[in-house]
C-alpha positions in Angstrom: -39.3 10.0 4.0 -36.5 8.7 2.9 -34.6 5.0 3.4 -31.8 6.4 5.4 -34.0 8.7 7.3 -36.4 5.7 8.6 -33.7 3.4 9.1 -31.7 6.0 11.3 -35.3 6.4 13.6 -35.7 2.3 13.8 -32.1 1.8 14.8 -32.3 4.4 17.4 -35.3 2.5 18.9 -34.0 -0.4 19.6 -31.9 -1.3 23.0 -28.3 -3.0 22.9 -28.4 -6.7 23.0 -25.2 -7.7 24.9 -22.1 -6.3 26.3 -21.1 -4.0 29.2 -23.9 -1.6 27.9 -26.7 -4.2 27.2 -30.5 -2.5 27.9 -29.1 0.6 26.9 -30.6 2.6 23.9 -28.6 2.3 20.7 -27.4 5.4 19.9 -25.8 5.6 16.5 -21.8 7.3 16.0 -21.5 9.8 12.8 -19.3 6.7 11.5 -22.3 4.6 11.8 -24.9 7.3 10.4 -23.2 7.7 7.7 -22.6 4.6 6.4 -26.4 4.0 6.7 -27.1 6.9 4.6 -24.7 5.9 1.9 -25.6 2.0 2.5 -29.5 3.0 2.0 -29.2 5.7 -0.9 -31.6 5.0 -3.6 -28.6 5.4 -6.2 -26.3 2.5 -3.8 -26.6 -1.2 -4.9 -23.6 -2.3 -2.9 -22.5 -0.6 0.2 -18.5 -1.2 1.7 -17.5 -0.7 5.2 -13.9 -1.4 6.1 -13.1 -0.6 9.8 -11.3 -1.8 12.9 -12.5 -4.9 14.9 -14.8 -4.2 17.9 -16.3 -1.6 15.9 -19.9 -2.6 15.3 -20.4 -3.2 12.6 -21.8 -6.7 12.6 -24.1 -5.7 14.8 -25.2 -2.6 12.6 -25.7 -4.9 9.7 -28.0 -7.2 11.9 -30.0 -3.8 12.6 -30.4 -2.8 8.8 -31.3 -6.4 8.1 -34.1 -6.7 10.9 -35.6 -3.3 9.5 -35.3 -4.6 5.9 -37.4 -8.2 7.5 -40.1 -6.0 9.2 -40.4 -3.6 6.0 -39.5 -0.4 8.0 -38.8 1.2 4.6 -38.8 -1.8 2.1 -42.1 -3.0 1.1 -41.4 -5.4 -1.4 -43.8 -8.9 -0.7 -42.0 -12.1 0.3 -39.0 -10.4 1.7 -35.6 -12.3 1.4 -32.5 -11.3 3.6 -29.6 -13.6 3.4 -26.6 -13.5 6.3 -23.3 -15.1 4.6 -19.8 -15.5 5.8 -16.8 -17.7 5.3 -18.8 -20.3 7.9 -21.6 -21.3 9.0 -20.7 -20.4 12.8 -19.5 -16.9 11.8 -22.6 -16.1 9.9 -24.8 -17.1 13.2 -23.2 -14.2 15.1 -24.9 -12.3 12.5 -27.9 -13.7 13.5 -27.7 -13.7 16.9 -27.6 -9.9 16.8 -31.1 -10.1 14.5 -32.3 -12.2 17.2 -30.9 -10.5 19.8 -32.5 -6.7 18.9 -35.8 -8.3 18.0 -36.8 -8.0 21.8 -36.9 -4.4 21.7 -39.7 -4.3 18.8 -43.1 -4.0 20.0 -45.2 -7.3 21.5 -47.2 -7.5 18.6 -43.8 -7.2 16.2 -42.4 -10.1 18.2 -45.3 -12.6 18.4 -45.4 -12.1 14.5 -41.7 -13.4 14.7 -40.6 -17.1 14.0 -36.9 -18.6 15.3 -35.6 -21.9 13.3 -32.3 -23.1 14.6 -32.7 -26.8 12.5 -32.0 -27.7 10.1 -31.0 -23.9 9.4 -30.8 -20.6 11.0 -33.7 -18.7 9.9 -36.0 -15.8 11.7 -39.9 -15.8 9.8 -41.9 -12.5 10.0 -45.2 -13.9 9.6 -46.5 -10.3 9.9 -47.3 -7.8 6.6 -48.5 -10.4 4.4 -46.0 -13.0 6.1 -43.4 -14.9 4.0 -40.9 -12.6 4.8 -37.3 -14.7 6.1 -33.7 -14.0 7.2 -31.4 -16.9 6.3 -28.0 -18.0 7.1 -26.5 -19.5 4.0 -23.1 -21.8 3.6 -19.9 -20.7 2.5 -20.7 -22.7 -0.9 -21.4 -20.7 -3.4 -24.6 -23.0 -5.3 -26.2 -23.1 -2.4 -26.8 -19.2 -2.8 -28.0 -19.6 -6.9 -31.5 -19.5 -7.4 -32.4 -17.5 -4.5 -33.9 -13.5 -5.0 -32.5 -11.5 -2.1 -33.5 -7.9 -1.1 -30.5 -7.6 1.3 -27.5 -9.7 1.6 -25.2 -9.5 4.1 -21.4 -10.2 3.4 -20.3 -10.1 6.8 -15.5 -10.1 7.1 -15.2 -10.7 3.0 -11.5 -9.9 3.4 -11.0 -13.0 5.0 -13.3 -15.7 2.9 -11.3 -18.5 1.1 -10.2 -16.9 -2.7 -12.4 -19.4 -4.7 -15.3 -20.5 -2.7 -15.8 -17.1 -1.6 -15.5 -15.1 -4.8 -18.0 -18.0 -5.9 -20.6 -17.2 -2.9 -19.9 -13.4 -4.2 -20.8 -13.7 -6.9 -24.1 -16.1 -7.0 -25.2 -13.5 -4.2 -24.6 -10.2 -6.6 -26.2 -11.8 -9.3 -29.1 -12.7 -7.6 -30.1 -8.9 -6.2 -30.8 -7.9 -9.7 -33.9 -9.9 -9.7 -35.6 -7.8 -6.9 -33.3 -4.5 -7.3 -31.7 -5.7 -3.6 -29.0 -4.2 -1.7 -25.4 -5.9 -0.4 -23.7 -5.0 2.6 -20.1 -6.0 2.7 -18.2 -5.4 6.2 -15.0 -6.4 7.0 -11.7 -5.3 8.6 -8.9 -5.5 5.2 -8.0 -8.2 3.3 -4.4 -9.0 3.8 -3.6 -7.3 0.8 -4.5 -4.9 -2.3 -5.1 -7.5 -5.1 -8.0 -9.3 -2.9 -11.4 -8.5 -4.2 -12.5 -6.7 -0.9 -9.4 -4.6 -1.9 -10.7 -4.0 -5.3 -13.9 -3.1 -3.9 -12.3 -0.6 -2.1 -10.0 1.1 -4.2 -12.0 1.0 -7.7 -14.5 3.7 -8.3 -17.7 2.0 -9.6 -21.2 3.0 -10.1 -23.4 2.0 -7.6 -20.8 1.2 -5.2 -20.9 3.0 -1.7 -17.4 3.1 0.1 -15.9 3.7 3.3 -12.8 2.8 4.7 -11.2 3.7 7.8 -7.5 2.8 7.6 -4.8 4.5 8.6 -1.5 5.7 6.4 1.1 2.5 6.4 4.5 2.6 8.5 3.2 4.3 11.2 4.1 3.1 14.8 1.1 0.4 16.5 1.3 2.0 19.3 0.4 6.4 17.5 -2.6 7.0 19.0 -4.0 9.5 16.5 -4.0 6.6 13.9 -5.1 4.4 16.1 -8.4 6.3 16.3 -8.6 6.3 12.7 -9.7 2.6 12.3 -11.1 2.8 15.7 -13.7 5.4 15.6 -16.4 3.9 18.0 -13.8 4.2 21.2 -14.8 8.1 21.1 -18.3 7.5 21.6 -17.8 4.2 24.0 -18.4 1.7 20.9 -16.5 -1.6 21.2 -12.8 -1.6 22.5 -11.8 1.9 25.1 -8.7 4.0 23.6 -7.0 2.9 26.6 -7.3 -0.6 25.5 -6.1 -0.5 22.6 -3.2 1.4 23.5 -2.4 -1.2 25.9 -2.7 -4.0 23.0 -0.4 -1.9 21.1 2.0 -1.8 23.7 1.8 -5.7 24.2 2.0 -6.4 20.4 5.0 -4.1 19.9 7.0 -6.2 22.9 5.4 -9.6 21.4 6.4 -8.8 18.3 6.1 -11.3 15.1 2.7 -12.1 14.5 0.8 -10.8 17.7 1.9 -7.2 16.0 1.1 -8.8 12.4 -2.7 -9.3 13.7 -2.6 -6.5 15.4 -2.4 -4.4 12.6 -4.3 -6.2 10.3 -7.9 -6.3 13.1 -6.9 -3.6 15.3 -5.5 -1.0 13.1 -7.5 -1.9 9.8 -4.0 -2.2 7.9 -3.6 -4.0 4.3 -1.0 -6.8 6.0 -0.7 -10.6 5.3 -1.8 -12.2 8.6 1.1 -14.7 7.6 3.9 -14.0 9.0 6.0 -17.7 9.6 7.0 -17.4 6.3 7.6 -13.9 5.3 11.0 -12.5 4.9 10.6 -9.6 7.2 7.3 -8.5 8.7 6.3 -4.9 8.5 7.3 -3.7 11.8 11.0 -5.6 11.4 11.8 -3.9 8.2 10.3 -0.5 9.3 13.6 -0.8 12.3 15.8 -0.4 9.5 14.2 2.9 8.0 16.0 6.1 9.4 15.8 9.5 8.8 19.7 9.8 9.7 21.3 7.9 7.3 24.9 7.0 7.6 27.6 7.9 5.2 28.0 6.4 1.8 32.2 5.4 3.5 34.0 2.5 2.4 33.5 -0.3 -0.6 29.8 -0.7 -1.7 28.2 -4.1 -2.9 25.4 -3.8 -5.8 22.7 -6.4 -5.9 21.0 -6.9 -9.3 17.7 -8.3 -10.2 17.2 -8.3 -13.9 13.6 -8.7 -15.2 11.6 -9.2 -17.7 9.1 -6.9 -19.9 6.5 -7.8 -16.7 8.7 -7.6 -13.7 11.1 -4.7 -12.3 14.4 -4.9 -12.4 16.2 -3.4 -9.3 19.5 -2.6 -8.0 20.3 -2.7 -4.3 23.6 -0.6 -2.6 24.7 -1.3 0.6 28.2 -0.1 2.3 28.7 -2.4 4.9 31.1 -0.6 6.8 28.3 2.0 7.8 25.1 -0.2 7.0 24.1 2.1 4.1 21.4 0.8 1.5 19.6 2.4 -0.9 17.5 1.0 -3.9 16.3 1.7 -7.1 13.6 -0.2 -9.4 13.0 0.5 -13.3 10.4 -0.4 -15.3 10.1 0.0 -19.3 7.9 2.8 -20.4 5.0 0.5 -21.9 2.5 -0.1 -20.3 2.8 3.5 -18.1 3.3 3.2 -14.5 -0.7 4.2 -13.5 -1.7 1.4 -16.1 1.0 -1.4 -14.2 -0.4 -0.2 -11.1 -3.9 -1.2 -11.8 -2.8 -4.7 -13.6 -0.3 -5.3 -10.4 -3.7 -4.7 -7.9 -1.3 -1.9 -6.1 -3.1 1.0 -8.0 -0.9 4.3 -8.1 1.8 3.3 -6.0 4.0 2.9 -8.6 3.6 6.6 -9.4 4.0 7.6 -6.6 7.5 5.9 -6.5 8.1 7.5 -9.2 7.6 11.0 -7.8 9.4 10.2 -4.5 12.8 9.1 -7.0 13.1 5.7 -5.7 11.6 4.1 -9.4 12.2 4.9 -12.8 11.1 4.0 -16.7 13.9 3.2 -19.2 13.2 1.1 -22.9 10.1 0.7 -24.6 9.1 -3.3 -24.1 11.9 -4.3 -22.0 14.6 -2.6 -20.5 17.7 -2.3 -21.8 20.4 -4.0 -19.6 23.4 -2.4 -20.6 22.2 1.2 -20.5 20.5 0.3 -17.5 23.4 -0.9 -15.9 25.3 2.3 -17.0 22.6 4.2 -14.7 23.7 2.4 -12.3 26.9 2.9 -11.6 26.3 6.8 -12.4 24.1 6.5 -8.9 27.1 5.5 -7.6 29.8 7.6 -9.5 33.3 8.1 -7.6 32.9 4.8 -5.0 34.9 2.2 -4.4 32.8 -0.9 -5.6 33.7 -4.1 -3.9 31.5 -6.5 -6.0 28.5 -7.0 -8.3 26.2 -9.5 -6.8 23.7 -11.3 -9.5 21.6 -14.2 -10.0 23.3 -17.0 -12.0 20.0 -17.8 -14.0 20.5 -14.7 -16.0 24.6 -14.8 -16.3 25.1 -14.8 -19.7 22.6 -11.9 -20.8 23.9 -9.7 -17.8 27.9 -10.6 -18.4 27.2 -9.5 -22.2 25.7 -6.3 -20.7 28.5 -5.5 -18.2 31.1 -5.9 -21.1 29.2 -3.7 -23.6 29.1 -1.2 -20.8 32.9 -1.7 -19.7 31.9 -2.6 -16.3 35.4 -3.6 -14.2 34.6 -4.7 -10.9 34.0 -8.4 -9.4 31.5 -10.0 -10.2 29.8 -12.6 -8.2 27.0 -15.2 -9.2 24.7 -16.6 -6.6 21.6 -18.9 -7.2 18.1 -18.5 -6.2 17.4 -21.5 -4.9 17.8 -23.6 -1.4 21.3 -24.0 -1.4 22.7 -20.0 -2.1 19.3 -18.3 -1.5 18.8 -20.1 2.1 22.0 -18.5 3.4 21.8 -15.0 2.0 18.0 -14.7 3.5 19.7 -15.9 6.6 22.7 -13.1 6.3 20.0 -10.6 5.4 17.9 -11.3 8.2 20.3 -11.2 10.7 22.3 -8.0 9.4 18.4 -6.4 10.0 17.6 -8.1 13.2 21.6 -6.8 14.4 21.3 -3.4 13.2 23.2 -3.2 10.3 20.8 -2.1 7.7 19.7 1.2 8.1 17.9 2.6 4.9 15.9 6.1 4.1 11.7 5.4 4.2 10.9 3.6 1.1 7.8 3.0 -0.1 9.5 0.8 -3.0 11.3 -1.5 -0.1 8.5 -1.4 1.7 5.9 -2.6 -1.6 8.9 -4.9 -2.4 8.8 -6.6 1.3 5.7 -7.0 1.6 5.4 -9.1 -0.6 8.4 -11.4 0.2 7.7 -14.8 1.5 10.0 -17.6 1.9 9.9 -21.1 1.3 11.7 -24.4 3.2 12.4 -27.2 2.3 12.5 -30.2 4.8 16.1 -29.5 5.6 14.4 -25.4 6.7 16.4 -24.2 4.1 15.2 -20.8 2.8 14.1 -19.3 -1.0 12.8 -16.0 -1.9 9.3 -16.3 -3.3 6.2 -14.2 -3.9 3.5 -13.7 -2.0 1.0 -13.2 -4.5 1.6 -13.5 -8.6 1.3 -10.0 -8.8 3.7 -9.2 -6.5 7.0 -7.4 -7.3 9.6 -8.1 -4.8 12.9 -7.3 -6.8 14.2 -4.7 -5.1 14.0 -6.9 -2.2 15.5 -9.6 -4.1 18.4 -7.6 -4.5 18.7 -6.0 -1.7 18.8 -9.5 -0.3 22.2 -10.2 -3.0 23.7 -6.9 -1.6 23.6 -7.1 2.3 24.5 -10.9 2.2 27.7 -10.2 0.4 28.4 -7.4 2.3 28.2 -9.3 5.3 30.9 -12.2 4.0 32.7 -9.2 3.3 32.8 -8.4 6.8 33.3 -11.5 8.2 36.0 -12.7 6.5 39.1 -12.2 8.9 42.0 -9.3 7.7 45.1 -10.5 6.4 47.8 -9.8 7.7 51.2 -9.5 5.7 54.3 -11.3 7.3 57.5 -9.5 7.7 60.1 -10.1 5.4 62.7 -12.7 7.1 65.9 -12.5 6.6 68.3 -16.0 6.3 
């Protein structure tokens, strides 16, 4: 019989441990079922979940690692089980749910078990030859090194510290080898693609067993058929009702900031950094601006540039500030291709599909070229007024050399990056969003580019743009940032009115 097949039966046996439904017999959801029979598949060394909080699967881990202790289907002698997460405290409600659905084994199973709470959290199985041992293990890395696990446990990876948890990782991976072991790692998403949980994810490996339940991104909190996407245990009365979370959607979307934020990244599974003091806009703030009615390209239009280098993206914002109108466009030289960026930037093809959606472009070989670039530009906008070009000083004398060669006339304005410029146009920005004022076409380039957008203060709470992560590409927002700001001095600045000749 096969591993999946016996560890189905056992879980099935066993009753529910705690909650509104505790005695109960577990019954396993297809979600559940089949991430057992992936999990336990001879060909599987390491098995992902990614799924919604209040889903279970904690406690489904505990289940697979109290079969794997007893030897319902692994026989191996001196069996080694090892429950790690990014604390001590954490990895005990691991164990607690071992403990916990040890009392629905048989007497004889029980009396064979052992329960160490000092100096460490351990459960012996003194039965089958004894030796056998589930252990909590620190969030330090060395402590895992030397040790021969048959089943480790990563229990919420997306949400370990970077270095001492990709450290714990990896002394735990390299340790399975020894006894051809199995990992389990569970967690709702890391805040973001480039995180190794992420990686796990998205990257096609051998021996790697994947699921993810996560919804498409933009969608509304509160749309109750993705809701149920990263939810999938409220249909078979697993973890949090429908109506619960519906009501939590509704409470976040009022809330707003980061109730909403942490909403989406528990509740709806979404890749979204649970930071939100210090981004520029959070998801659901720049997702108010995106309309399917946009207004008319009417009056003067501001550009924004960004210039960048052979890495970065340089990007162009447009924004009429007399209707609110922005759109943006990104380009990127040719080398590397956009599918090979992707997977260097951690975003994988995203940048493709920007591509195919119009909203980002290739132009040059190593860099791009600035003044043939720029040239493209103002062909996007052919026939309009333009009120200003709006650029970062750090760059002014390669871009003024550009805007000559391509016999650019219009004005030309330099603003700086830092404290003193930067902290009043993410202020103007900001507001122009929060009032209304910016109403673009869905992007998935904005909505990459925002994303990753944090600020920075100083101790005055003066604002700078900044990445989130090195990898990050936020230069259309950067200039988008450049073209609302100026757009909304240009608004504000009183009209002149023209005296009447006088007569004396």
């Amino acid at each position: 019989m096969k591993a999946a097949t016996k560890a189905t039966r056992f879980l099935e046996k066993l009753h529910i441990p705690e909650g509104p439904r505790a005695g109960q017999k577990l019954r396993l959801a297809p979600f559940q079922k089949q991430f057992v029979t992936g999990a336990l598949d001879t060909a599987t060394n390491i098995a992902c979940l990614s799924i919604g909080r209040g889903n279970a699967k904690t406690a489904l881990s505990a289940g697979v690692a109290l079969g794997s202790l007893i030897g319902e289907w692994d026989r191996q002698p001196n069996r080694e089980i090892l429950l790690a997460a990014r604390t001590r405290d954490q990895a005990r409600v691991a164990w607690n749910f071992v403990a916990g659905l040890s009392h629905s084994l048989p007497e004889e199973t029980q009396r064979a078990l052992i329960f160490r709470r000092a100096p460490r959290l351990e459960i012996e199985f003194d039965g089958d030859g004894g030796g056998h041992v589930v252990r909590v293990i620190s969030a330090d890395g060395k402590s895992a090194l030397g040790s021969a696990p048959t089943l480790a446990l990563l229990d919420e990876r997306g949400h370990w510290a970077r270095d001492k948890g990709d450290e714990l990782e990896h002394a735990l991976l390299s340790g399975l080898g020894k006894r051809g072991g199995k990992a389990l790692i569970i967690s709702t998403s890391a805040p973001d693609d480039a995180h190794p949980f992420s990686k796990w994810l998205d990257e096609e490996q051998e021996g790697v067993y994947r699921q993810e339940h996560r919804p498409a991104p933009g969608l509304p909190a509160d749309d109750v058929e993705s809701l149920l996407i990263p939810n999938p245990g409220a249909q078979h009365g697993i973890g949090s009702s429908l109506e619960w979370l519906e009501a939590q959607a509704r409470r976040a979307i009022k809330r707003g900031g980061s109730a909403l934020t942490s909403f989406r990244l528990y509740n709806r599974n979404e890749r979204v950094s649970g930071e939100t003091r210090d981004l520029l806009l959070t998801v659901d703030e720049w997702l108010s601006c995106e309309t399917a009615d946009l207004p008319p390209r009417s009056g003067p239009v501001v550009i924004g540039i960004d210039l960048g280098g052979s890495a970065s993206m340089t990007a162009a914002g447009f924004y009429w500030p007399e209707t609110g109108r922005l759109e943006c466009q990104g380009t990127f030289p040719c080398k590397p291709s956009l599918l090979d960026r992707g997977a260097s930037d951690g975003v994988g093809n995203r940048y493709a599909l920007m591509e195919d959606r119009g909203e980002l472009s290739t132009l040059g070989e190593q860099t791009v070229p600035v003044a043939a670039w720029l040239a493209s530009v103002m062909r996007h906008i052919d026939g309009e007024h333009v009120a200003a070009l709006v650029a970062d000083r750090y760059k002014q004398s390669e871009l003024g050399e550009a805007i000559d060669r391509a016999g650019i006339r219009a004005p030309i304005i330099w603003r700086g990056q830092g404290f003193r410029d930067g902290g009043e146009d993410c202020e103007r920005f900001r507001r122009a969003c929060f009032d209304g004022k910016v109403k673009a076409a869905p992007s998935l380039l904005l909505r990459s580019a925002f994303a990753d957008a944090v600020t920075l203060r100083d101790p005055a709470n003066n604002l700078k743009l900044a990445k989130a992560r090195s990898n990050g590409r936020i230069d259309a927002a950067a200039a988008t940032v450049l073209a609302v700001a100026e757009g909304a001095r240009i608004m504000g600045r009183p009209v002149r009115q023209a005296r009447a000749p006088t007569w004396v």
